[in-house]
DOPAMI-726665 format. One line per field, with one value per residue (C-alpha): residue in three letters; x, y, z. Coordinates in steps of 0.1 Angstrom, whole numbers, plus 5000, padded with zeros to 4 digits. Example, Ala and Ser with C-alpha at 12.3 -4.5 7.8 and 13.67 -1.06 7.14 Angstrom:
<midrens>
r: c(ala; ser)
xx: c(5123; 5137)
yy: c(4955; 4989)
zz: c(5078; 5071)
</midrens>
This chain:
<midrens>
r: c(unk; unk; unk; unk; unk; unk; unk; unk; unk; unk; unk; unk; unk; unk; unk; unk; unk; unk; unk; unk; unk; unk; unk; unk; unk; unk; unk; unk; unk; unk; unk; unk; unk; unk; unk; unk; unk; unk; unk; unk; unk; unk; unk; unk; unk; unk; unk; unk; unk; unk; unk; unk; unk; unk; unk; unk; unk; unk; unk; unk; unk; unk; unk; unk; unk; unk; unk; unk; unk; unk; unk; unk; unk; unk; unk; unk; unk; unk; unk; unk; unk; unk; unk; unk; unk; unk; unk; unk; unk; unk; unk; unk; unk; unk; unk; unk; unk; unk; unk; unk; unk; unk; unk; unk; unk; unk; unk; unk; unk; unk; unk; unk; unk; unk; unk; unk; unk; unk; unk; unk; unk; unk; unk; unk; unk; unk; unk; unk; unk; unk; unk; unk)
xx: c(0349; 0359; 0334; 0360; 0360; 0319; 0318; 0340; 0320; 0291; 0302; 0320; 0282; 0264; 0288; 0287; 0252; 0245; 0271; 0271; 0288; 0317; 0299; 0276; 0302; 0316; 0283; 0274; 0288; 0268; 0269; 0264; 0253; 0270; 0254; 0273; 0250; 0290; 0319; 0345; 0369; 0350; 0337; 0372; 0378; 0344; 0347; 0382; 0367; 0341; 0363; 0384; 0355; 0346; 0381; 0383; 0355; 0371; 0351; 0374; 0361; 0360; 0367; 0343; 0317; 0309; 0301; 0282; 0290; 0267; 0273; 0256; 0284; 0266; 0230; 0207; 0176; 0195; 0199; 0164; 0171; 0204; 0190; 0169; 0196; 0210; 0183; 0178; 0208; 0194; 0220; 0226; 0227; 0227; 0254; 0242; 0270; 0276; 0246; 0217; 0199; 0214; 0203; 0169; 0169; 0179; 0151; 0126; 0137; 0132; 0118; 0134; 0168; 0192; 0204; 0238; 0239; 0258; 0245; 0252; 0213; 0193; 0182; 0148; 0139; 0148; 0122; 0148; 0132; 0144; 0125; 0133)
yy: c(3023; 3041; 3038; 3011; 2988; 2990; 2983; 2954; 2938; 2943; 2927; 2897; 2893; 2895; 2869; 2846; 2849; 2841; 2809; 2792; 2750; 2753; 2736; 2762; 2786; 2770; 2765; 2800; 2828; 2846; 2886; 2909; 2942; 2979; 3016; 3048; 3082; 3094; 3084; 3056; 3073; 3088; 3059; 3033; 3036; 3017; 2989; 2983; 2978; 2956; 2938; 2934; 2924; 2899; 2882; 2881; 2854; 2834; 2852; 2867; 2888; 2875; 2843; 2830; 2860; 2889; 2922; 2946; 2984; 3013; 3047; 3077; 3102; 3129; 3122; 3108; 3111; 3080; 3058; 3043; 3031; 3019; 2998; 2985; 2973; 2956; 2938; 2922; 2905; 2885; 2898; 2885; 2909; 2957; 2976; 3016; 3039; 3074; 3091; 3089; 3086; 3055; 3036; 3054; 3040; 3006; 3003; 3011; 2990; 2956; 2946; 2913; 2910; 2922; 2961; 2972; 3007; 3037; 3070; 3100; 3107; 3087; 3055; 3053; 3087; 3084; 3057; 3025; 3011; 2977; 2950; 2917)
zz: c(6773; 6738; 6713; 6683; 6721; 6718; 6684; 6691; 6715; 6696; 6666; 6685; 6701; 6669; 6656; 6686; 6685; 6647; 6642; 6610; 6606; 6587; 6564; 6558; 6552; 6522; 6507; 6508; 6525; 6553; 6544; 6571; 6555; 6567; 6558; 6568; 6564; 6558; 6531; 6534; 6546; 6575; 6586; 6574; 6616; 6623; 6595; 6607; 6645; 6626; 6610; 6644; 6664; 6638; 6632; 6674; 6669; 6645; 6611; 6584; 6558; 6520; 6539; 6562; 6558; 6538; 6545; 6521; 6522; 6512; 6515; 6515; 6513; 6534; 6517; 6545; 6524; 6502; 6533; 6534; 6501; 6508; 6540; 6514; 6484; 6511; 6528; 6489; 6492; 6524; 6550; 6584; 6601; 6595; 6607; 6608; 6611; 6604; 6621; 6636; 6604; 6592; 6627; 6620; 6584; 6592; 6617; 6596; 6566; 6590; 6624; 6617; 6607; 6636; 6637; 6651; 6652; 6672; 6674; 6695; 6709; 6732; 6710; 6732; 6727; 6691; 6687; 6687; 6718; 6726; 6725; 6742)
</midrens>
């Protein structure tokens, strides 16, 4: 499976997992928070399969949610804080792109708002165990 299909399934389960009432939504928008270690235009490939995964379970961005961007433009050291910025605005939900750092950073920044995250080495061994 290539790695924009993954990110599409991921973000269609996050959604179907986390539904809001319509009513909800026009009170105030949910806001699903997304930080790349990289720049936007390194990472515009996974916000569009975000984006995809999200509208093929009936959310639209600027519509029926919002998503928050940080980015770290090649300086990992700045993710933790990042993670943080974004867990003040009360997100749904972290999406960690753009290295294993940002995954690493989002973990430790919350053990209980949800964490999507891709990286290229083994998550376990990393230390992002799952727990169920």
């Amino acid at each position: 499976m290539r790695r924009r299909e993954v990110i599409k399934v991921i973000a269609g389960v996050s959604a179907a997992a986390f539904p809001l009432p319509a009513s909800s939504l026009r009170a105030t928008m949910a806001v699903i928070g997304f930080v790349s270690g990289r720049s936007i235009q390194d990472s515009a490939y996974l916000v569009d399969a975000v984006r995809e995964g999200l509208r093929e379970v009936g959310y639209s961005e600027g519509e029926t949610i919002s998503i928050a961007y940080r980015w770290a433009n090649g300086d990992y050291d700045s993710l933790p804080g990042l993670a943080s910025e974004l867990l003040k605005l009360n997100v749904l939900e972290l999406v960690a792109v753009g290295g294993d750092s940002s995954a690493l950073a989002a973990t430790h920044a919350t053990s209980t708002i949800p964490i999507m995250f891709g990286m290229g080495n083994d998550p376990v061994k990393a230390g992002l165990g799952c727990e169920l």
